[in-house]
C-alpha positions in Angstrom: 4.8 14.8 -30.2 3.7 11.3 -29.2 5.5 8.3 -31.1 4.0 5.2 -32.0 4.8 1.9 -33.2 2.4 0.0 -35.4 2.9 -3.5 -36.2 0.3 -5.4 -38.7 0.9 -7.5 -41.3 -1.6 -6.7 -43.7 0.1 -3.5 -45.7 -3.7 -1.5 -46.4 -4.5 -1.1 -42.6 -0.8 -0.3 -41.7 -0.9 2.5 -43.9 -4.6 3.7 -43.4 -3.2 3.4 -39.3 -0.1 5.5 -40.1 -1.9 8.3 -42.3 -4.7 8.9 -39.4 -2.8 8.6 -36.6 0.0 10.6 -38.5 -3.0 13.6 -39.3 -3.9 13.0 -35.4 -0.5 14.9 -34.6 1.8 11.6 -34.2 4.9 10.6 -34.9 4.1 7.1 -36.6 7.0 4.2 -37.3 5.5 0.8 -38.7 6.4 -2.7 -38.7 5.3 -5.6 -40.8 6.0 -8.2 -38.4 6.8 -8.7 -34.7 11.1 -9.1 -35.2 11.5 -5.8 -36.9 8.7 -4.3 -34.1 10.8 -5.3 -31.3 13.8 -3.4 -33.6 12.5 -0.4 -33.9 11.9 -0.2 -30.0 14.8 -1.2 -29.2 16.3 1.6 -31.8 14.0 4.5 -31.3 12.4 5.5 -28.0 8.5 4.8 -28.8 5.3 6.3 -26.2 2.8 3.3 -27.3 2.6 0.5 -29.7 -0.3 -0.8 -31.9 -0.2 -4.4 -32.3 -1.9 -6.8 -34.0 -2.4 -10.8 -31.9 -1.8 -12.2 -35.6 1.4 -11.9 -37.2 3.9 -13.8 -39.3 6.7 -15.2 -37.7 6.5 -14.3 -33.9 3.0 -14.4 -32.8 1.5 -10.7 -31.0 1.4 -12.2 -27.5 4.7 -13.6 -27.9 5.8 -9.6 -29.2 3.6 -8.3 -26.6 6.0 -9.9 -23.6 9.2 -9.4 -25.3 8.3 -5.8 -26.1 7.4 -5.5 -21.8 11.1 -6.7 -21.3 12.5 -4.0 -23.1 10.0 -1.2 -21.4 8.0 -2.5 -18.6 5.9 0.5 -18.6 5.1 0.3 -22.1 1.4 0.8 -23.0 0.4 -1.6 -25.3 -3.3 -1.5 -27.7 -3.7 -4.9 -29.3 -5.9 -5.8 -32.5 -7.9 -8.9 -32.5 -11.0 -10.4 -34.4 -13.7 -10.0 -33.1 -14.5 -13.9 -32.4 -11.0 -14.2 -30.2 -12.0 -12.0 -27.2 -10.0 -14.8 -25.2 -6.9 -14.2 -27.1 -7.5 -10.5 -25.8 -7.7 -11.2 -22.5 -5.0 -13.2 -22.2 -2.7 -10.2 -23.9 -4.2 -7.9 -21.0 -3.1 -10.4 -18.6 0.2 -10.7 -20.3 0.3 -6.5 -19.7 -1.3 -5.4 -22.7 -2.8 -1.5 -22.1 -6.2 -2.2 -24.0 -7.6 -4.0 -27.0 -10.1 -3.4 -30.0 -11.7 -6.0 -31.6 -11.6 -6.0 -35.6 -13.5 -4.5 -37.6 -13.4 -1.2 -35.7 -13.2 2.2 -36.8 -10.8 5.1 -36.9 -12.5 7.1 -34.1 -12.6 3.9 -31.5 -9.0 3.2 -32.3 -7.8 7.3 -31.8 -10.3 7.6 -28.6 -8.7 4.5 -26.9 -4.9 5.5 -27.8 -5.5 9.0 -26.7 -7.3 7.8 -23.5 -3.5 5.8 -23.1 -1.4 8.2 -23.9 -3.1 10.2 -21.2 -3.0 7.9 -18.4 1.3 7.4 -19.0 1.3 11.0 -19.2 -0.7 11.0 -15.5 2.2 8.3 -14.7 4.5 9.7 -15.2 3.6 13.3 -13.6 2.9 11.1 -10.7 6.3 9.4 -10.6 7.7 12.8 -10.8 5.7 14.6 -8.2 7.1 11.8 -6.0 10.8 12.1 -6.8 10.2 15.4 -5.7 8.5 14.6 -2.6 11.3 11.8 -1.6 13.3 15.2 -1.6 11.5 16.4 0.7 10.0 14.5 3.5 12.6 13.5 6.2 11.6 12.2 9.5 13.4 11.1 12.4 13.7 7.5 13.1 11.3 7.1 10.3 13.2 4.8 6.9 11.3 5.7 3.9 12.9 6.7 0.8 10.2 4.8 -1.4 7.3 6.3 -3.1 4.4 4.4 -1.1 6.0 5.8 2.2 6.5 9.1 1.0 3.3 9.7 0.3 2.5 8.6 3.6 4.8 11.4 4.9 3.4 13.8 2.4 -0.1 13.5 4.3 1.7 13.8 8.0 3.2 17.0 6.3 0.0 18.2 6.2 -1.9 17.0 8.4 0.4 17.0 11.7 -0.1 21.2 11.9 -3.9 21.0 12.6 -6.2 19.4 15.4 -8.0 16.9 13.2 -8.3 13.1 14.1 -6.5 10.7 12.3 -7.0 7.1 12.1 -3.9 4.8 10.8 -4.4 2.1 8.9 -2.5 -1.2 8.3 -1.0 -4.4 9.4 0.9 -4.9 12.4 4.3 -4.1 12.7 4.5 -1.3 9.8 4.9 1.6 11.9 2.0 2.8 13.1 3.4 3.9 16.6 6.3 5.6 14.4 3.9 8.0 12.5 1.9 9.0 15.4 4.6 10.1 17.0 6.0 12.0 14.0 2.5 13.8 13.6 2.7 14.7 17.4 6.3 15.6 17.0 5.5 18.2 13.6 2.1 20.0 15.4 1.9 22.5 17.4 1.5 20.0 20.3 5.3 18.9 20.2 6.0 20.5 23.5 3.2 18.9 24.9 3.2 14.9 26.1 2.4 11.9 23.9 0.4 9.5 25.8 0.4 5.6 23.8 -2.3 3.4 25.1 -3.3 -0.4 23.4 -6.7 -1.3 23.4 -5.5 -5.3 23.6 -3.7 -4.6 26.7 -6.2 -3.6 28.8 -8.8 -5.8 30.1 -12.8 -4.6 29.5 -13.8 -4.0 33.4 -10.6 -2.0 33.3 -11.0 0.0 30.4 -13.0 3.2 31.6 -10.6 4.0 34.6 -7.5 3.9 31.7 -9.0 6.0 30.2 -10.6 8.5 32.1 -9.4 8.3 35.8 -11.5 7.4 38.8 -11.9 9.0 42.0 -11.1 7.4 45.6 -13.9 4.8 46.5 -15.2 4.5 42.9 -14.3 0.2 43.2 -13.0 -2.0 45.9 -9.1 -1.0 46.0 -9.5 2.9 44.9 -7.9 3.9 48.4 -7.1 7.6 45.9 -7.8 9.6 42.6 -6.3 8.8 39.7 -6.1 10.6 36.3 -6.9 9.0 33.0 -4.8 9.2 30.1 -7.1 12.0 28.8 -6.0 13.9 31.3 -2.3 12.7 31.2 -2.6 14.0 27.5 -3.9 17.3 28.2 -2.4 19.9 26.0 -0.5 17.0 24.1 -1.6 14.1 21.9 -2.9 10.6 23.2 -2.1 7.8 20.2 -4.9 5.4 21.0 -3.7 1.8 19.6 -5.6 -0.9 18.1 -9.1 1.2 18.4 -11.2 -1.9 16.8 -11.0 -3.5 20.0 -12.2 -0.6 22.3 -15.5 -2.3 24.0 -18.9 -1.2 23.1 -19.6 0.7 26.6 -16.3 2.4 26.4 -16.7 3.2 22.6 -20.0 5.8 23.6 -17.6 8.0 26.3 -15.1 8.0 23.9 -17.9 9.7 21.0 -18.2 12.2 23.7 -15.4 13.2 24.4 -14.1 14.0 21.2 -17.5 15.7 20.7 -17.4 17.9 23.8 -14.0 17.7 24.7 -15.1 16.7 28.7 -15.9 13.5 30.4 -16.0 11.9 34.3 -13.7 10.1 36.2 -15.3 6.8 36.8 -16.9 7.5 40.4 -16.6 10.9 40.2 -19.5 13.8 39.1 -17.2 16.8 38.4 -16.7 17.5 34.3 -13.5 17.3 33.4 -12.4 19.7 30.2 -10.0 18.3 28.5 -7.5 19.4 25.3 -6.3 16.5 23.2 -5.6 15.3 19.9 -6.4 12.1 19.4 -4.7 9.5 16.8 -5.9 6.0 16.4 -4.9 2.9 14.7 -6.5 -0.2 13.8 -4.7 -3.3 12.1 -8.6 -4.5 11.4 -11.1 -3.5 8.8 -13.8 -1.3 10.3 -16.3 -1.3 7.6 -16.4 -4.9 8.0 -16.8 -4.2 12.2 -19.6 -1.7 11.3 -21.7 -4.1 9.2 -20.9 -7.0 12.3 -22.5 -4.0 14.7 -19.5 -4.6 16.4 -18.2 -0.6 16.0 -20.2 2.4 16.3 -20.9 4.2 13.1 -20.8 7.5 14.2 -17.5 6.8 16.5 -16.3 5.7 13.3 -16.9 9.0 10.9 -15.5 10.9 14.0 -12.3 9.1 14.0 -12.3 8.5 10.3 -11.6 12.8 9.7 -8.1 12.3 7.8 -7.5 8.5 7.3 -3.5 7.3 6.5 -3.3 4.0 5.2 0.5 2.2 5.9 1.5 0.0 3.5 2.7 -3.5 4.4 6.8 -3.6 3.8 5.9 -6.1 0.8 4.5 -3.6 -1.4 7.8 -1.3 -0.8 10.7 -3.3 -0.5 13.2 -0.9 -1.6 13.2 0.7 1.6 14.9 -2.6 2.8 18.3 -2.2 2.1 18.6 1.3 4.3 16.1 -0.2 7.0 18.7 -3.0 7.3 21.8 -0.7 7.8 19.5 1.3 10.2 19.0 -1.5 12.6 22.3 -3.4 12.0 24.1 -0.1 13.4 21.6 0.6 16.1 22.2 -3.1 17.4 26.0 -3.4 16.7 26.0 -0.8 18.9 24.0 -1.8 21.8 25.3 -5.2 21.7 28.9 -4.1 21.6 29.7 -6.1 18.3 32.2 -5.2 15.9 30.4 -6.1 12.6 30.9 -4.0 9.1 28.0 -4.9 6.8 25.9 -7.4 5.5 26.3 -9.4 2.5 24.8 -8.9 -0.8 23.6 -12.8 -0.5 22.0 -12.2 3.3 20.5 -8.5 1.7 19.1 -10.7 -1.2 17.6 -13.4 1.0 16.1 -10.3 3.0 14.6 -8.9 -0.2 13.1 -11.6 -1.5 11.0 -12.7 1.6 7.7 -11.7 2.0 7.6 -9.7 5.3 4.3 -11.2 7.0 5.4 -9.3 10.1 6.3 -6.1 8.6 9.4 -3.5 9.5 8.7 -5.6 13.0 9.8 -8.3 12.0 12.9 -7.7 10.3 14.0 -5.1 12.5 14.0 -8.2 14.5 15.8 -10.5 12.5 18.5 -8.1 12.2 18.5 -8.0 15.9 19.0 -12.2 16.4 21.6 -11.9 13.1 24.1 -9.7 15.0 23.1 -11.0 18.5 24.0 -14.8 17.2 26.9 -13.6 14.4 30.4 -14.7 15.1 31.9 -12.6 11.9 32.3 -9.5 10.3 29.7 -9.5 8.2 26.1 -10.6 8.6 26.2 -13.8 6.1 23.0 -15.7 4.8 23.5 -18.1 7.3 23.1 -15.4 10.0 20.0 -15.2 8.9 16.3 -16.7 10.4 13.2 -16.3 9.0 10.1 -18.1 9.8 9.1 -20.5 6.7 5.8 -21.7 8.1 4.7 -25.6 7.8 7.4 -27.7 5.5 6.6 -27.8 2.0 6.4 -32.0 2.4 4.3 -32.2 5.9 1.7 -29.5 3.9 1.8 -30.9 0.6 -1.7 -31.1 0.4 -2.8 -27.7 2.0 -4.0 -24.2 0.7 -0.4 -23.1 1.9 1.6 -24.8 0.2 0.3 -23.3 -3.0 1.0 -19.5 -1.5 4.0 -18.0 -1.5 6.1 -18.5 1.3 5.1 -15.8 4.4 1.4 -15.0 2.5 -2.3 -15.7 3.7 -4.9 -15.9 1.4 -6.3 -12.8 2.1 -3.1 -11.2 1.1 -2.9 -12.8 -2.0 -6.2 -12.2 -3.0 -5.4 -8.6 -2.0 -2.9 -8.9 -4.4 -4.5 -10.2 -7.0 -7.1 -7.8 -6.9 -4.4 -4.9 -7.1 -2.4 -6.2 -9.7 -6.0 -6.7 -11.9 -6.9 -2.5 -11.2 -3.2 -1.9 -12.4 -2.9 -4.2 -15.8 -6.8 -2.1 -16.2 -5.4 1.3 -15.5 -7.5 1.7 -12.7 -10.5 0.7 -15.0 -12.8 -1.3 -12.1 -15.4 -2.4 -15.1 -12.1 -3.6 -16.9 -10.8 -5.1 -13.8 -13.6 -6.9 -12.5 -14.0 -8.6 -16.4 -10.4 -9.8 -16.1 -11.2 -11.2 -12.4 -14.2 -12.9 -13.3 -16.4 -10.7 -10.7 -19.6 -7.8 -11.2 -18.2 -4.6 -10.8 -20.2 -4.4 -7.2 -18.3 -7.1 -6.1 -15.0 -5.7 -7.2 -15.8 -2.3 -5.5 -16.6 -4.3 -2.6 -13.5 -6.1 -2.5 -11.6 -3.0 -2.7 -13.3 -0.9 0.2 -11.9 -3.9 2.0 -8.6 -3.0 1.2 -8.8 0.2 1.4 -8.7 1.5 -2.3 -11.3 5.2 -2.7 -13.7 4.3 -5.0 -13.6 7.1 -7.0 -14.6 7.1 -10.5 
């Protein structure tokens, strides 16, 4: 049974609250003012709170963020006039769950409290289901105890024992190269090879005989065959990097062949069957290619069959700590140091930084810490990372009011997650608190890679 906290001053709609809700099948406490309120959570363990912005004493906004300090998680429905929708919105920024304008009535205020208590209970099923799946998912020279990354794992699960195509998503240096191999290594495939190839590394007039071969006399030089990496893949898995920069001529042969499986050596005239599963990865936003004309559309539904998106090492962080202790050992040994650990100080410094680089980049910066440490211990001063322009030489510009290590784009992208989350996921709700139509918050979020779903 449900418990709620009510706080309102005004003692005829705190009771006509606690009888309906208490006939609705909850378990009601009340408050008369914000200071006993914050009590009573702090005494009993309560599933929502009803608050009204205007009390005696402590003010609701100032209740609202004191009760979020004693339970982040806490959905909060605040009461308002109806002429202070402002004072609303700036609860729902401060992490209110929803608000009702006064006068309203009994069935508005039961419909949006049960529509909360539904979405915590989706929470927290959620947060459970991936407990359970950071049980379960273990992968070899893959770090990822958090919940983002293991339901990243949860989709290799099952996807790695079937044919389909998969296209990774996400910035550089998050492991792209890492799950492809772990898909390859968990299908039926394993025994097979696993041919990498990066699209930026090849030149254009080069790109056909990469990838499919040529035959002896096809170009000034070919003096004998050679197979392409299709065929170097046969019967294994080619991990094709960085697919948004495939040229257009190239990006037609490639259709084909994973079509019809076959394709030419460059020069040559004799098909070529071929048996390969393909995974790509893009660091770039292919929608946005497709509406340049700069991708094929249909190349991109073909690759697009199970899509994993990776999430930057920003959005989970507490992966850090063991990431760290992964590469500190790996390069202790190779460098033929005799370092122990790393300091809660240098570990802090780590955590708070913004990772533009990813898993890349620290896995880096652990590599320069024990390459230039003199000690036992990797200390905060052991410890580089890249700060961008000075605060006083870029005063004046866009970065110096980012934090350190983001782009705009990312902290837009931020923003806009952090607005879907105070809204539960509610884009109309969202988009009001962003200032933007609900089109242009879709829009914004196809970008980024969130399903529009409704």
């Amino acid at each position: 049974m449900p418990t709620i906290l009510i706080v309102e001053d005004e003692p005829k709609m705190r009771r006509l609250l606690e009888i309906t809700l208490g006939e609705d099948g909850h378990h009601v406490h009340t408050a008369a003012d914000a200071e006993t309120g914050l009590k009573c959570l702090r005494r009993e363990p309560v599933d929502l709170v009803v608050t009204d912005l205007k009390l005696p004493g402590m003010s609701g906004l100032e209740f609202l963020l004191e009760a979020k300090h004693v339970n982040a998680a806490l959905p909060i429905v605040v009461m308002t006039a109806y002429g202070s929708v402002e004072t609303a919105v700036d609860a729902m920024k401060a992490g209110a769950s929803d608000y009702v304008l006064k006068p309203f009535t009994m069935a508005e205020m039961k419909l949006v409290i049960r529509k909360e208590l539904d979405v915590q209970k989706v929470r927290d099923e959620n947060r459970t289901l991936r407990e359970a799946l950071g049980k379960r998912y273990h992968y070899q020279n893959i770090i990822a105890r958090s919940a983002k990354m293991q339901e990243v794992l949860a989709i290799v699960a099952r996807v790695a024992p079937t044919n389909s195509t998969v296209l990774l998503g996400g910035e550089s240096g998050v492991g792209k190269d890492l799950i492809a191999r772990a898909i390859h290594q968990n299908s039926r495939r394993a025994s097979g090879p696993f041919i990498k190839i990066n699209s930026t590394a090849i030149p254009d007039n080069l790109f056909e005989s990469e990838l499919f071969g040529f035959e002896k006399g096809a170009f000034t030089g070919a003096n004998t065959s050679k197979p392409g990496k299709f065929e170097l893949a046969d019967k294994g898995s080619l991990f094709l990097d960085e697919i948004g920069d495939v040229p257009a001529p190239i990006q037609v042969k490639l259709l084909r062949v994973l079509q019809e499986r076959e394709f030419e050596r460059l020069g040559g005239t004799r098909t070529i069957k071929v048996d390969v599963r393909l995974v790509a990865a893009t660091n770039k936003d292919l929608r946005a290619a497709l509406e340049q004309g700069t991708f094929r559309e249909d190349l991109y539904y073909r690759l697009n069959v199970v899509p994993i998106d990776i999430p930057p090492l920003r959005e989970h962080k507490e992966d850090i700590p063991e990431l760290v202790q992964h590469f500190l050992a790996r390069f202790v040994h190779e460098n033929g140091k005799e370092i122990d650990t790393i300091t809660p100080a240098a570990l802090k410094l780590l955590m708070d930084y913004h990772w533009p680089g990813n898993v890349r980049q620290l896995e880096n910066s652990i590599e320069r810490a024990v390459a230039l440490s003199s000690d036992l211990v990797i200390d905060v001063d052991d410890i580089h990372l890249d700060s961008g322009p000075s605060r006083t030489a870029a005063a004046t510009a866009t970065t110096a009011i980012l934090p350190e290590g983001v782009t705009l784009e990312q902290w837009e992208d931020e923003i806009i997650r952090e607005a879907l989350r105070r809204a539960n996921g509610n884009k109309s709700q969202a988009a009001r608190m962003l200032g933007l139509s609900r089109n242009a918050l879709r829009y914004r979020l196809s970008k980024i890679g969130v399903p529009d779903e409704e």
